[in-house]
N, C-alpha and C positions, 0 to 999 in steps of 0.2 A: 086182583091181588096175587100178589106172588108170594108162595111159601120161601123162607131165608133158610137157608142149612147151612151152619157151618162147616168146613172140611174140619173131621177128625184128628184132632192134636197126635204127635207121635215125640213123645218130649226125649224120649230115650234115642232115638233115631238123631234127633234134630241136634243134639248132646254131642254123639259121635262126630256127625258133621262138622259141629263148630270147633270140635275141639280138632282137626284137622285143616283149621284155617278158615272155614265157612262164615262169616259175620251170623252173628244169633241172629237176624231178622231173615238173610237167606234158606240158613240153613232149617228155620221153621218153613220156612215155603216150599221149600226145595222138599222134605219131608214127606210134608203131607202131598206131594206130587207122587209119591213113591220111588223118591230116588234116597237109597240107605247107603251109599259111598262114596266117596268124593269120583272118582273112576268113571262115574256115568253121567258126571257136568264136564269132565278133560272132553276137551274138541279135538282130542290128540288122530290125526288118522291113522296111527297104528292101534286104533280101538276100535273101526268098524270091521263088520263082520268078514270074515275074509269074503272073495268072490266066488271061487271052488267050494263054496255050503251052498251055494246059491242053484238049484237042480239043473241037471244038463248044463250049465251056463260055462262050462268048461267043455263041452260038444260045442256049443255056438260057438267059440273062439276059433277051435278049428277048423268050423266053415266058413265063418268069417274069413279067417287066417288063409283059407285055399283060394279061397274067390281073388281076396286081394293079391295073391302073388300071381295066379293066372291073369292079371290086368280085366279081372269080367266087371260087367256096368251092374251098381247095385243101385237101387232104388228105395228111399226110404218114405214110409205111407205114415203119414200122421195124423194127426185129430187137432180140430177145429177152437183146443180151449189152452188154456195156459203151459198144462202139465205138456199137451200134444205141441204145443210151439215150441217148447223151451228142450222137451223131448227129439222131437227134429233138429233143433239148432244142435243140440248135444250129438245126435249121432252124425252131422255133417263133417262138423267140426274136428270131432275125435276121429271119424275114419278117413277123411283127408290126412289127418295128423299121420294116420299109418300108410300114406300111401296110394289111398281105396280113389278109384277112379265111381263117383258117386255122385246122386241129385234126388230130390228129394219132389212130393207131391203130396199134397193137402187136400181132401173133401171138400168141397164148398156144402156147407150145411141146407144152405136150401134146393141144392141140383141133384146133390149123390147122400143126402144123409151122413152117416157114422159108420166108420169102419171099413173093413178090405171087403166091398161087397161086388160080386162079377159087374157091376158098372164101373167102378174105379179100376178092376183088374184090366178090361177093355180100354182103358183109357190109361193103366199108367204100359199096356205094352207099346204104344206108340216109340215109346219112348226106349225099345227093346230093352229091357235090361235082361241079365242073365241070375238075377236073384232080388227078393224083393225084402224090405227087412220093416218091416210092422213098428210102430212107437206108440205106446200106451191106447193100444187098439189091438184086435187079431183074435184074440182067445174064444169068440162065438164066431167068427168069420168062416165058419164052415162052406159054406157057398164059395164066399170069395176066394177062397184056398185051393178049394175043388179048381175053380174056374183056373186059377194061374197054375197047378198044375198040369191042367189039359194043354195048356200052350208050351209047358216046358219049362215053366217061371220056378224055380227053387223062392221057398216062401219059408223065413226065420221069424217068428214071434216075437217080440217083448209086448208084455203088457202087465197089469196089475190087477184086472176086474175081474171079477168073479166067475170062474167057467160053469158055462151048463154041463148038459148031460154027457152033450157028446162032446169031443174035442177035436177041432179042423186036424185036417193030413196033413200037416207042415214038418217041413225037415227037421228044423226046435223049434221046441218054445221053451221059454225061462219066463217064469213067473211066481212070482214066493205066493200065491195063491192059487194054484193050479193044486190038483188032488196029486199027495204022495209029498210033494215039497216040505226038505225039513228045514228049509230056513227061518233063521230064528225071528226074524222080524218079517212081520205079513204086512208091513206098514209101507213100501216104497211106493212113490209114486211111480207115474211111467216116467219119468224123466228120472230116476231114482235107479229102475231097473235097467236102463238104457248106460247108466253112467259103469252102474258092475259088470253090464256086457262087455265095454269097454276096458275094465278093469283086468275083466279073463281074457280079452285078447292082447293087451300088452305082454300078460303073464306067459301068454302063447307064445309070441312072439319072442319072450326072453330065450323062454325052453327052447327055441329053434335055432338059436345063437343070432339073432337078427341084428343084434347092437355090442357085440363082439367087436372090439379091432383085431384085424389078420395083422401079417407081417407087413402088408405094404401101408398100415396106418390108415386101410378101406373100412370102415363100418359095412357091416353085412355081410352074412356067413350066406347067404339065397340063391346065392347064382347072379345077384344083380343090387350097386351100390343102392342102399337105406338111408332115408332121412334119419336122427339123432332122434333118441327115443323119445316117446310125446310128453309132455308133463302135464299128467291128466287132470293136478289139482287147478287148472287154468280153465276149466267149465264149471268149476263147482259154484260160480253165481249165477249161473242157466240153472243147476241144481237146485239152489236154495231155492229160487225164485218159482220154479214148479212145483218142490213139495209144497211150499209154502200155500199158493193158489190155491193148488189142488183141496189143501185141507183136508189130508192124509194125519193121522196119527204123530204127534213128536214124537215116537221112541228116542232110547238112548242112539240107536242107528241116526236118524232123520235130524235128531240134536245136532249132529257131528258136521253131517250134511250141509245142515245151513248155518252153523255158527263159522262152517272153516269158508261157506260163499260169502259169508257177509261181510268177515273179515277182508275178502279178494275188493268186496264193492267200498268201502269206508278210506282201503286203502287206493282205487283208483283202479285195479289193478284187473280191472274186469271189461267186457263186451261195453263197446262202444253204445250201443242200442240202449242197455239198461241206465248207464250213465245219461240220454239223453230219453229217458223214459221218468226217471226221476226229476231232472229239471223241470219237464216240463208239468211235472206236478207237485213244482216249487217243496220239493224236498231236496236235501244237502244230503252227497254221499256221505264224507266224513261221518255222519253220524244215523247213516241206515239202520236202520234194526227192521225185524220181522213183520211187524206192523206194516212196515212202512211198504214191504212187499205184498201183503195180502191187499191193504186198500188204495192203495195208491196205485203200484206198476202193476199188478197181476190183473185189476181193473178196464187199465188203457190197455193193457195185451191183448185183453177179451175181445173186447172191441170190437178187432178187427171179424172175430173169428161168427158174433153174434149178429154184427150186422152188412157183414161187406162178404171179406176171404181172407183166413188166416197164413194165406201167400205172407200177406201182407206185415204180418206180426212177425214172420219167421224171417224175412227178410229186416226188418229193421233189429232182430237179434244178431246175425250177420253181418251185418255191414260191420264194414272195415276201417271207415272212416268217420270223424265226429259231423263231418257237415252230412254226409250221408244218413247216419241215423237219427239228425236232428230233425230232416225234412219228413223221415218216415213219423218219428216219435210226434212231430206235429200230428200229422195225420191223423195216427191214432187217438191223438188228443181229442182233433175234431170231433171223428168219431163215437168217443166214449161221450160227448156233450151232446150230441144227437141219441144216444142208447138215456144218459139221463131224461131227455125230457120224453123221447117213450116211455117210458119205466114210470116218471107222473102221472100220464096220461094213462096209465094201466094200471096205476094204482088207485086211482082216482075212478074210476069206471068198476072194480074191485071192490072197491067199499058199498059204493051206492048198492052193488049185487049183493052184498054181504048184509047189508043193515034190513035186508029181505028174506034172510036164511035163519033159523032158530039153532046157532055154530054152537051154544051152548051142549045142546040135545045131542050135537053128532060127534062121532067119535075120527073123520074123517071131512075133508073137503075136497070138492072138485069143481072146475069152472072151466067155462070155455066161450069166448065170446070172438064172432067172426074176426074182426077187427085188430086182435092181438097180436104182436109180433113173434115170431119162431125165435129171434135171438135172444126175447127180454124175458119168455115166459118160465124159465127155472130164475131168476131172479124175484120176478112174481113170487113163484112159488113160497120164495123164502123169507121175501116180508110177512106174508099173509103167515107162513106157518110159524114165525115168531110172534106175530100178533097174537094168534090164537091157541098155539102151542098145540096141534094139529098135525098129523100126516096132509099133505097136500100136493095135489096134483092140476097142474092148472095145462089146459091143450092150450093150440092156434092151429088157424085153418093149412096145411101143407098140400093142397089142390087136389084133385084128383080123387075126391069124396073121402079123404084121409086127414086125420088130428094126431100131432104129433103133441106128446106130452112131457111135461120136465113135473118130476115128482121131487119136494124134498118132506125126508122126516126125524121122527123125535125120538129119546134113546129108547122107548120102549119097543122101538116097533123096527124092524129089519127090511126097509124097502123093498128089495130086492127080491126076496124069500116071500115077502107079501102078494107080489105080482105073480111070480111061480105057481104058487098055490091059489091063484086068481085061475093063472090059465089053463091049472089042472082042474079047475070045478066049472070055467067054460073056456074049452080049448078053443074055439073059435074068434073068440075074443079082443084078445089082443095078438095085435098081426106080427109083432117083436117086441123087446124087451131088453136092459139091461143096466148092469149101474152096482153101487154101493149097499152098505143098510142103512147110510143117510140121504142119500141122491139117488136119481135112477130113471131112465128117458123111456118114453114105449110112444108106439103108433097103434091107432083105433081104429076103426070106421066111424067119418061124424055120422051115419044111422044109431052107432051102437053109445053115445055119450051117454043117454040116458039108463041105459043096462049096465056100462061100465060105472056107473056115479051110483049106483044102488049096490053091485056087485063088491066094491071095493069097498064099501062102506059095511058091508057084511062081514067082508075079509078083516077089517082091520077091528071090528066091535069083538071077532071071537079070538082075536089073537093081543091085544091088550089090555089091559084094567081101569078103571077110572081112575087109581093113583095114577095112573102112567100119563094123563088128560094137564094135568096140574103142574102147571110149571113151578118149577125147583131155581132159585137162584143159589147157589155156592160160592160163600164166601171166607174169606181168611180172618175174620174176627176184627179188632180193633189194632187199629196201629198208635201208636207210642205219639205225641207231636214232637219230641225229638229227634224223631224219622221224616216225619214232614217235610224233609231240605232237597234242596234241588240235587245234592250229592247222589242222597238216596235215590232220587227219583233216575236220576242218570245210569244210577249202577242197576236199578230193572230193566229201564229199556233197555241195555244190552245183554239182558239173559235172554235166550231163545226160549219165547214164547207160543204159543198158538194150537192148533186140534189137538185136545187128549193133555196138552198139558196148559192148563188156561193161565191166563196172565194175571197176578196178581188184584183180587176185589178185596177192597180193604170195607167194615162195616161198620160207623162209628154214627154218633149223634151231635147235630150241632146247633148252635143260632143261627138264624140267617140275618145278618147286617147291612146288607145292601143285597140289592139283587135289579138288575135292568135285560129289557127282550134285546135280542142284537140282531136285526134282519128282519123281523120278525117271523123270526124260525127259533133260536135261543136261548137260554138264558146265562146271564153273566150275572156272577154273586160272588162275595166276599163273605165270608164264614167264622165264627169262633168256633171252637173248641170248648165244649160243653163244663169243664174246667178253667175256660178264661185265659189259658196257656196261651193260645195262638188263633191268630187273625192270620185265615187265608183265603187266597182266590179258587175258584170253582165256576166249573163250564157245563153248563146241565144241554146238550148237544141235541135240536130237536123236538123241545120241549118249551112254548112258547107261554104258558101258564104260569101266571107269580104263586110262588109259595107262600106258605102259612110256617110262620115260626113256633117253635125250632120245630125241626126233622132228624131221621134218620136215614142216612145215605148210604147205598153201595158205590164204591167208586175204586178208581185207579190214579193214582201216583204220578204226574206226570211233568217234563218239563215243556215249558214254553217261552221261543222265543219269537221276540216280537220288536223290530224297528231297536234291534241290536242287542234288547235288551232279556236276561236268561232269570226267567222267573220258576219258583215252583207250582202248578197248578191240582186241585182235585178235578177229574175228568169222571162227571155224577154218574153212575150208570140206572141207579133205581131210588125213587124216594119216597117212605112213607113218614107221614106226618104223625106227629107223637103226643100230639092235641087229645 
């Protein structure tokens, strides 16, 4: 059983709102999100934060800035998951736009692990560059930093994760998480932070006079003729689509972010790759919304990155052409249909371990079974800790008497800070570390699973409550059935939804009128309105058990179209029976 909470009515908030234009069903959503002004639903980009709050990120312009007019070769080092591809795509893209003679290199997860570590340093100098520029990685790369200074490698930061103690010797770093940063939103992703570095170097580049016309009608004051200034809002569907993945906080910042990408992707007006990322998982740009980036395209991205080389992801972001990204966007398709039927296969081997463990009793889970995959085991993780509503940490064997682990967890407990204070009470323990207070990857020794599966479990019993064990659904109360129209339903999907500001759960009670299994995974029902008002359809997604009438349902709003035809649907999320 799940506890129901509703969100907190704010009638006076919701008042102001409407009376500013807001429709009274928004403006109570929008509300109780904590947003009190119209100002912080404008996608206006003269409302995000400037780039200059953003720390140092006005030093990184100006190395930026030098490298590129010296002609020196920059190298960009990225990460193996959504935020790190779309990250890379972003810095290739935007610093070619200025100019920057640039290439870019990706971790294979199973060869070199995470991040700028002197194995990647060795292997991106091949490649000589004369500065290396980090994307949503870098901030514990202490070693790796070390190392490319010894050869002479100038090393620029971006990233967004949490720094440890120490901080690597890099020329910058810009990170609204780093100690001292007063930027106002701690929320960007790496591809988020990547696009304001961008930001401060156009800005650079103004102050230099770079896009001046002289007398002879030459753009460029440099010493040497400038392409025509970049128009940086031409990545911000690489943006959307990483904060989005990432599942980073929607601030009013990240709002901005992805409603001004989305609008580039519905209009056409975006990366070849995503449009042919989309098709191939029979979504229509026209009519993108956020959703449709978290499980759909951020998905097939992974993909690449979980079970092959996120080469691969970064390049069908790139491409230039639609038959080019079509053949990669296959690919990755493939791809993600091989990562599904692992991900079965390991959930299925998961349970049978599970129905052997008394999860009630523990305040934590851990598992490790030879057989498991390194790319699917943070997805593991995150069924099982939905299931169970649990911290969890699930390894897979990474050779060489080492378990690498993907941890995900629940609001009471701060992953990260969890593992810190793991390896202050056995330093030995865990051989690295790093991550979010919802995610967060580490490496063991397989000797040490069984010390580590007791250890963590201690960790995580003195640092939460038994309230904290108990899962919370939050929903939005009861919706109106004169809301119930496909209008409605269309004018949600296109508010920017997702981490920190969740998407619409409406909580009402119904008949059930019909109901049949569909796949035999399903259920498809037809519903009244406990009132008798309205007869509608409902998709209970995953849930192959016939109900007992009537219920009470959480759900979401949605529209569905089908063989041409534009219905409204409820999409069930949770149902208890009122018997």
């Amino acid at each position: 059983m799940r506890k129901i909470v509703q969100r907190k009515s704010q009638p006076k908030v919701a008042q102001q709102l409407e009376a500013s234009g807001i429709s009274a069903l928004m403006a109570r959503l929008l509300s109780v999100r904590g947003v009190t002004e119209v100002m912080q639903v404008s996608a206006n980009l003269s409302h995000l934060l400037p780039p200059d709050t953003l720390t140092h990120n006005s030093s990184m312009a100006r190395l930026l800035a030098d490298a590129i007019e010296a002609n020196k070769q920059l190298l960009v080092i990225g990460d193996y998951d959504a935020d790190g591809a779309t990250a890379t795509a972003v810095a290739i893209k935007g610093l070619r736009a200025f100019g920057a003679k640039v290439d870019f290199l990706v971790p294979n997860r199973f060869e070199y692990g995470y991040g700028l570590t002197p194995e990647i340093v060795a292997l991106a100098a091949r490649k000589k560059p004369a500065l290396i520029i980090t994307v949503d990685n870098g901030i514990a790369s202490v070693e790796g930093v070390a190392a490319a200074n010894a050869l002479g490698i100038q090393v620029l930061i971006t990233d967004h994760h949490l720094p440890g103690q120490v901080l690597p010797q890099a020329a910058c770093i810009i990170n609204p998480n780093q100690h001292g940063c007063t930027f106002e939103s701690k929320n960007l992703a790496g591809v988020g932070v990547m696009f304001y570095a961008l930001l401060a170097l156009r800005a650079e580049f103004r102050a230099r006079g770079a896009y001046q016309v002289n007398a002879e009608g030459r753009e460029g004051a440099l010493g040497r003729a400038r392409t025509a200034e970049p128009n940086l809002s031409e990545l911000l569907d690489l943006v959307a689509l990483g904060t989005v993945a990432d599942l980073v906080k929607l601030d009013d910042n990240n709002r901005i972010l992805v409603e001004q990408g989305l609008r580039r992707i519905r209009a056409g007006a975006c990366s070849s790759g995503i449009l042919a990322l989309l098709r191939v998982s029979g979504r229509q740009s026209q009519t993108t919304h956020a959703q449709d980036l978290a499980f759909s395209v951020g998905p097939r991205l992974n993909a690449a990155g979980r079970l092959d080389d996120m080469t691969l992801g970064i390049q069908c972001l790139l491409a230039e052409t639609e038959i080019e990204a079509t053949k990669i966007a296959q690919q990755l398709q493939d791809l993600n249909l091989q990562r599904r039927s692992l991900e079965a296969d390991m959930q299925e081997a998961a349970s049978l371990s599970l129905d052997d463990i008394d999860v009630e009793n523990q305040c934590s889970i851990s598992m490790y079974q030879a057989d498991w995959h390194q790319g699917v085991i943070g997805i593991l993780a995150s069924r099982i800790k939905e299931r169970y509503h649990r911290p969890v940490i699930v390894f897979a064997n990474a050779g060489d008497g080492l378990l690498k682990g993907s941890g995900r967890s629940i609001a009471g407990l701060h992953l990260r800070d969890a593992l810190d204070l793991l390896s202050k009470h056995h330093p030995d323990l865990i051989l690295k570390f790093g991550g979010h207070a919802m995610a967060a990857g580490l490496t063991i020794k397989q000797l040490d699973f069984e010390l580590f599966n007791q250890s963590f479990e201690m960790i995580v019993k003195s640092l939460i409550t038994v309230a904290d064990l108990e899962s919370v659904l939050e929903v939005d109360g009861s919706l109106n059935a004169s809301d119930m129209t496909f209008v409605t339903a269309q004018m949600l999907e296109r508010q920017v939804w997702g981490q920190g500001f969740a998407p619409p759960l409406f909580y009402d009670e119904f008949e059930v009128i019909n109901q049949r299994v569909l796949g035999e995974k399903h259920l498809k029902l037809t519903l009244k309105t406990i009132d008798q008002a309205l007869v509608i359809d409902a998709i209970y997604f995953n849930h192959p058990a016939l109900l007992t009438s009537p219920v009470r349902a959480a759900y979401q709003l949605q529209t569905n179209s089908y063989n041409g035809a534009q219905k409204v649907q409820l999409n069930l999320q949770y149902i208890e029976s009122t018997l």
